[in-house]
C-alpha positions in Angstrom: 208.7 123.7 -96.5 207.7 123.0 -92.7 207.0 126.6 -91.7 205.4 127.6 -94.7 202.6 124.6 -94.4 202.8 125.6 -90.7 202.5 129.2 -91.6 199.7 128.1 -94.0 197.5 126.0 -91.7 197.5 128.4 -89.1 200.0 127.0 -85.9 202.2 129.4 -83.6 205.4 128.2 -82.2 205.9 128.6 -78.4 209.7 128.6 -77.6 210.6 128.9 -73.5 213.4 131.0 -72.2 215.0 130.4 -68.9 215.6 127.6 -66.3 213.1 127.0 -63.9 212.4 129.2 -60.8 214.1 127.9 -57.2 215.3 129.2 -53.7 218.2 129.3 -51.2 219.7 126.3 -50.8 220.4 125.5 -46.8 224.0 125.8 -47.0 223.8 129.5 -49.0 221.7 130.6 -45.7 224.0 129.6 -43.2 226.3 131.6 -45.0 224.1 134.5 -45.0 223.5 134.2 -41.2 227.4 134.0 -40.9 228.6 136.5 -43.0 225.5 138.8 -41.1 226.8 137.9 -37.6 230.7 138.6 -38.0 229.3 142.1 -39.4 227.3 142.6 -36.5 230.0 141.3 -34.3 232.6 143.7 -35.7 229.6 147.2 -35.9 229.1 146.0 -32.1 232.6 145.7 -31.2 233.3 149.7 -32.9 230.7 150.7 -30.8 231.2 149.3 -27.4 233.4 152.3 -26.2 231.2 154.4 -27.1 227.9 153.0 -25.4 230.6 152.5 -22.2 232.0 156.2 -22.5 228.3 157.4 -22.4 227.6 155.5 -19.5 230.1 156.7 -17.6 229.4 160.3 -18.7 225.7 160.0 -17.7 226.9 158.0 -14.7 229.3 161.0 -13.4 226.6 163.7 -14.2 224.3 162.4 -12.3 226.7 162.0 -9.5 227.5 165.6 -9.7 224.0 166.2 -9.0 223.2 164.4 -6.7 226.6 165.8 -4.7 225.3 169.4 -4.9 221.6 167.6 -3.4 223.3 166.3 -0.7 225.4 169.3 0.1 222.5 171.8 0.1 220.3 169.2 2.1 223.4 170.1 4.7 222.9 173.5 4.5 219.4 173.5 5.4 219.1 170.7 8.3 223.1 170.7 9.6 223.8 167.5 8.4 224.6 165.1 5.9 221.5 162.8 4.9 221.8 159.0 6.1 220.5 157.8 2.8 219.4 159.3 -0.8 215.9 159.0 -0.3 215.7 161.7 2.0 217.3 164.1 -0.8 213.7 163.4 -2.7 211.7 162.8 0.9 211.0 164.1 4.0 211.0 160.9 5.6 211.9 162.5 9.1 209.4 165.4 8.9 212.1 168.1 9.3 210.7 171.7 9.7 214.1 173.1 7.9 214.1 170.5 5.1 213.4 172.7 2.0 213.4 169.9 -0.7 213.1 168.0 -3.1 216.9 168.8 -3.6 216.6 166.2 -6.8 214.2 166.2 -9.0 214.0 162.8 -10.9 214.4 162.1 -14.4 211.6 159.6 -15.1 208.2 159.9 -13.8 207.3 156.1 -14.2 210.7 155.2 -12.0 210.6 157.7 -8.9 214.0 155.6 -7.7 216.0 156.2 -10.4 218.3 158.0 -8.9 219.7 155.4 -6.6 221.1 154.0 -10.0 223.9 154.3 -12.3 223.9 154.3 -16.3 224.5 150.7 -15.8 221.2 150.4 -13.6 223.5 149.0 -10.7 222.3 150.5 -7.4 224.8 153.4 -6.0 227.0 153.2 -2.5 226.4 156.1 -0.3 228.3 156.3 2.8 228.5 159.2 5.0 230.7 158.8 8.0 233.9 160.0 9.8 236.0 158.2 7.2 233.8 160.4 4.3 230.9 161.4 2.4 231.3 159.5 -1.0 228.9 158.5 -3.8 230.4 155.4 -5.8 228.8 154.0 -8.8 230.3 150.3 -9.5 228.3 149.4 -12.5 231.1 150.0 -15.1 232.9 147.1 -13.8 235.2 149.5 -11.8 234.1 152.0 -9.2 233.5 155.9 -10.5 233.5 157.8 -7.0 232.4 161.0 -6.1 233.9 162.3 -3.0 231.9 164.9 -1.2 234.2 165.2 2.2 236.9 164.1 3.7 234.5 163.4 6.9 231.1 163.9 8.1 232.1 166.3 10.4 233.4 168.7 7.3 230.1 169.3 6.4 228.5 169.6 10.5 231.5 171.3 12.2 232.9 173.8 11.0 234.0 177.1 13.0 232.9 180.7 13.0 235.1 183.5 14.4 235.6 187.4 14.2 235.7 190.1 16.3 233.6 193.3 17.5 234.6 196.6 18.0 232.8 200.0 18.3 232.8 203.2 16.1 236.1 204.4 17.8 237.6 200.8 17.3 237.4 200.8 20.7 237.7 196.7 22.5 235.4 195.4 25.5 238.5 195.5 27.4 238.9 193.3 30.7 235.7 194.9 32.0 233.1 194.8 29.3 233.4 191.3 27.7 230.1 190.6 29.6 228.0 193.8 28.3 228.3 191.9 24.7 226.1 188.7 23.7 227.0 187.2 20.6 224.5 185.2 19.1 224.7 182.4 16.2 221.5 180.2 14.8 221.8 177.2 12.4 220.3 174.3 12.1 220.6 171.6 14.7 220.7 168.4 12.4 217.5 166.6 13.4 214.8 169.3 11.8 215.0 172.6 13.7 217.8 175.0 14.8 219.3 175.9 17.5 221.7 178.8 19.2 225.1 179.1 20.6 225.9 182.4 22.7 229.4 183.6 24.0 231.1 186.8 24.8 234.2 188.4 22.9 237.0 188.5 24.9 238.9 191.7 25.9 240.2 191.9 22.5 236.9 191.5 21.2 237.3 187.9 19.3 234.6 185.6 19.5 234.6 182.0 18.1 231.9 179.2 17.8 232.6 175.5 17.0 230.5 173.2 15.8 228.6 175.0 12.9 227.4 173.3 9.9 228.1 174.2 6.2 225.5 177.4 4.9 224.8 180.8 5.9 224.1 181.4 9.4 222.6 184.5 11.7 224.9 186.5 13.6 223.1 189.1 16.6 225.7 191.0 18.5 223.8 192.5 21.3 225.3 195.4 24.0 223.1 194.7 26.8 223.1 197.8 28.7 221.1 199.4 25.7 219.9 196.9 23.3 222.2 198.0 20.7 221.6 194.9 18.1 223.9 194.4 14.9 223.1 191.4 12.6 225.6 190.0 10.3 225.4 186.5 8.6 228.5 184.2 7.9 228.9 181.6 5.5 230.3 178.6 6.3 232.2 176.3 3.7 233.4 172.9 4.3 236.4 172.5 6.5 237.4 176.1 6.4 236.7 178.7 9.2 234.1 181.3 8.8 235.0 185.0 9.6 232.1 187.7 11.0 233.3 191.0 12.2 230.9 193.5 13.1 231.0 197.0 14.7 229.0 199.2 16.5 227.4 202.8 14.9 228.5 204.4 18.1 231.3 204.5 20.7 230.3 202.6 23.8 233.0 201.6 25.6 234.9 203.3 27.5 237.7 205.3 25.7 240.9 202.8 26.1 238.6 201.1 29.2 240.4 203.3 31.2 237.7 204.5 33.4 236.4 207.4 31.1 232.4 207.7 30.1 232.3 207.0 26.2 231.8 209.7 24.4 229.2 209.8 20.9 226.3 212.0 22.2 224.2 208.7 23.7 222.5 207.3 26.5 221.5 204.1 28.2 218.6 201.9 28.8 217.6 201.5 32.4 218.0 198.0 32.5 214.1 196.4 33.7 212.6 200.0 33.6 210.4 199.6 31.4 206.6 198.1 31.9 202.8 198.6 31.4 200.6 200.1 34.0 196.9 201.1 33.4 196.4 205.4 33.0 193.9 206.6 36.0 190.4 205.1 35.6 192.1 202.4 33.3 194.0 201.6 36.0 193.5 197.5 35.3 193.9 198.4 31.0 197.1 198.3 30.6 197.3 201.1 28.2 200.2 203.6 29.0 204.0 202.3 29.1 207.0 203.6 31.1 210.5 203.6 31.1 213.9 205.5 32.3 217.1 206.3 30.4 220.5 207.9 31.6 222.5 209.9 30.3 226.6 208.1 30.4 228.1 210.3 27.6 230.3 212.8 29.9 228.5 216.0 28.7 224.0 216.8 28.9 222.1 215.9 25.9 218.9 218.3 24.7 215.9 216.3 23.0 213.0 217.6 21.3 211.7 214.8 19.8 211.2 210.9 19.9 209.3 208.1 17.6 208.3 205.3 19.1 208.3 202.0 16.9 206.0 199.2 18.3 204.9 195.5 17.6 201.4 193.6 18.3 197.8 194.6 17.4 196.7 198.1 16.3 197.5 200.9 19.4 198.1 204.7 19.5 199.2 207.1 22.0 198.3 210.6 22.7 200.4 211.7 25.2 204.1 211.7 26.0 205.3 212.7 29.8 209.0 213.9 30.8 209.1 212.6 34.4 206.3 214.6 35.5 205.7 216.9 32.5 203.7 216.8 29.7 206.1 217.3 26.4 203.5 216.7 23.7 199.9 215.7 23.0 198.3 214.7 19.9 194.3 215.3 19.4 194.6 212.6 16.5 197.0 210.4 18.4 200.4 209.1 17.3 201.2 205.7 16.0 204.2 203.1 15.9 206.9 204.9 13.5 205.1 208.7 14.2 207.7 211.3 15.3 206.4 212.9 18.8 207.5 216.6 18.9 208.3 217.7 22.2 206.7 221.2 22.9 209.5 222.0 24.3 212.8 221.0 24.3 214.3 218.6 27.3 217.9 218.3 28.5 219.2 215.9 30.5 222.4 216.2 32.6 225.6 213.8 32.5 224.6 211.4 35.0 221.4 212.2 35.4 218.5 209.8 34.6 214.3 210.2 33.7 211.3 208.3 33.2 209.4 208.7 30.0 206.1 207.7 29.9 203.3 207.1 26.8 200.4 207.7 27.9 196.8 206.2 26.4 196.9 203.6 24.0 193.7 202.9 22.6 192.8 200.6 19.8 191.4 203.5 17.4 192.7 206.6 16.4 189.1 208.3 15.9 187.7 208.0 19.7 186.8 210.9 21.9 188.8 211.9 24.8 186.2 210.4 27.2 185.5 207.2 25.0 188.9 206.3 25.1 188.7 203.8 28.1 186.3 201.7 26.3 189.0 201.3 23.8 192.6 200.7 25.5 194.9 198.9 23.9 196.9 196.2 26.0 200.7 197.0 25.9 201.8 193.9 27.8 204.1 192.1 26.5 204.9 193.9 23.4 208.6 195.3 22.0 209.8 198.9 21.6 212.0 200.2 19.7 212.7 203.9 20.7 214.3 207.0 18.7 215.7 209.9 19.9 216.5 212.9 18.1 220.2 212.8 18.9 219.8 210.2 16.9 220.3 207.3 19.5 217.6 204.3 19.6 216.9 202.4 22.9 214.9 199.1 22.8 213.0 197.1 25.7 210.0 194.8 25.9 207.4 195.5 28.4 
């Protein structure tokens, strides 16, 4: 009866569904913030080995690196740096220091590698109880032991022996004809040169010599004959050079026989530069003697002579007194000089060769030539003979 009069006078019924609308209660959040923090706790705990392990790993790789730093800093100035920084800097200005032997991982932090992975600064020592890197920022030290000792990386040894193309020795007599050379760098920037003789065995040894690859001249003085050979020293192990010469030139058992091998000798302080005639002051004609040691005469007909220093050629080349060849376009340093005619010289038996006008132009006239000689002072030669032997002085 109700709804219809309602229905008939037009009314709508509302009805509401629901409670009212609220939020968390104080206690429900703490729970939240509890139940969030044991998770955390527990994600955090999973993952702490992990974030140590790649510490460490980052730690020890960078430690690695810097190692092979240090150890080719060695190689270059002869010793181990004194502190990191000079792996990146050249605080000391060396001439042989080739670096940076690190190159650094984050532009805004140019130190960062004098850190671990924990950012805790690294220990470098180097000293006769050892080279070591240690990185304590794990808690417990990660080291990386480089050497033993300093003095594994600086002093090492280099030995080996020389012999000629007969395996011939120096003998008791000719230890002395033999300089043996060695260059490396002398720890504070430049290098420096130990020389010794072989004994009559021909062994040879230096001490001292730090870690890297090192020169080796062997020298037989009487003629210049020069071999180079290069060792390579590694820490605390002994290098070994051997070396031997293209010809024979010692004695045959150093029993008091001439060598044999078709060859001949310098004369020791023979060679100089004199001025040619009305040059006489120039400068521009050289001279110098050979002998003949071999035990039999040797027949030349040709020569080349290989020079250093500012432009020169030579037009004339004199057999003691005689004139063997002339060039009207002049010969220059590495030209072969054909003798007109061929020249032998006797066992025993020594001559002066002499190259004769050096001016500084190929394209002068006989007469103009003065105006242009070339200064020979003070320059090397390197001679070749065509018995195929090679002679060099300096003048």
């Amino acid at each position: 009866m109700i709804k219809e009069l309602l229905k008939e006078s037009g009314h709508r019924k509302t009805i509401k569904i629901g409670s009212p609308r609220r939020g968390f209660t104080l206690i429900e959040l703490l729970m939240l913030i509890i139940i969030i923090g044991v998770i955390a706790g527990v994600t955090m705990k999973s993952l702490t080995p992990n974030i140590r392990a790649g510490k460490t790993d980052v730690t020890r790789k960078e430690m690695e690196n810097i190692a092979k730093a240090i150890m080719n800093y060695t190689r270059d100035v002869g010793a181990a740096p004194s502190n990191l920084t000079n792996l990146v800097t050249n605080l000391e200005s060396y001439a042989t220091w080739k670096g940076p032997y690190l190159i650094n991982t984050f532009d805004q932090d140019t130190a960062d590698y004098h850190r671990d992975g924990w950012n805790t600064l690294y220990t470098y020592v180097a000293s006769d109880s050892g080279v070591c890197l240690t990185s304590a920022g794990s808690g417990s030290n990660v080291t990386r032991r480089i050497a033993s000792a300093h003095t594994d990386l600086d002093s090492n040894t280099v030995q080996g022996a020389i012999r000629d193309i007969a395996n011939a020795t120096p003998g008791t007599t000719y230890g002395d004809s033999i300089n043996i050379k060695i260059t490396y760098p002398d720890k504070v920037g430049s290098t420096t040169t130990q020389t010794t003789h072989p004994t009559q065995s021909g062994v040879f040894s230096f001490n001292g010599i730090p870690i890297g690859t090192h020169t080796i001249e062997f020298v037989y003085l009487p003629t210049h004959d020069t071999i180079i050979t290069y060792a390579t020293v590694s820490a605390k192990l002994t290098a070994t050079s051997n070396a031997k010469f293209g010809r024979a030139i010692w004695k045959a058992a150093n029993a008091g026989t001439p060598p044999a091998g078709g060859t001949f000798e310098y004369v020791t302080s023979s060679a100089s530069a004199y001025g040619n005639c009305v040059a006489a002051a120039q400068y521009d004609s050289v001279q110098f003697a050979i002998k003949n040691n071999t035990g039999s005469s040797i027949n030349f007909t040709w020569l080349e002579a290989t020079y250093d220093g500012s432009a020169a050629y030579y037009k004339k080349v004199y057999w003691s007194g005689t004139k063997v060849c002339s060039s009207a376009t002049y010969y220059s340093s590495g030209n072969r000089a054909t003798f007109s005619s061929s020249q032998d010289l006797a066992d025993g038996a020594q001559v002066t060769i002499y190259l004769k006008k050096f001016p500084t132009t190929n394209s002068c006239g006989a007469c103009l030539c003065r105006n242009y000689a070339a200064d020979m002072r003070s320059r090397t030669f390197s001679i070749k003979f065509s018995n195929d032997s090679t002679i060099t002085f300096g003048t």
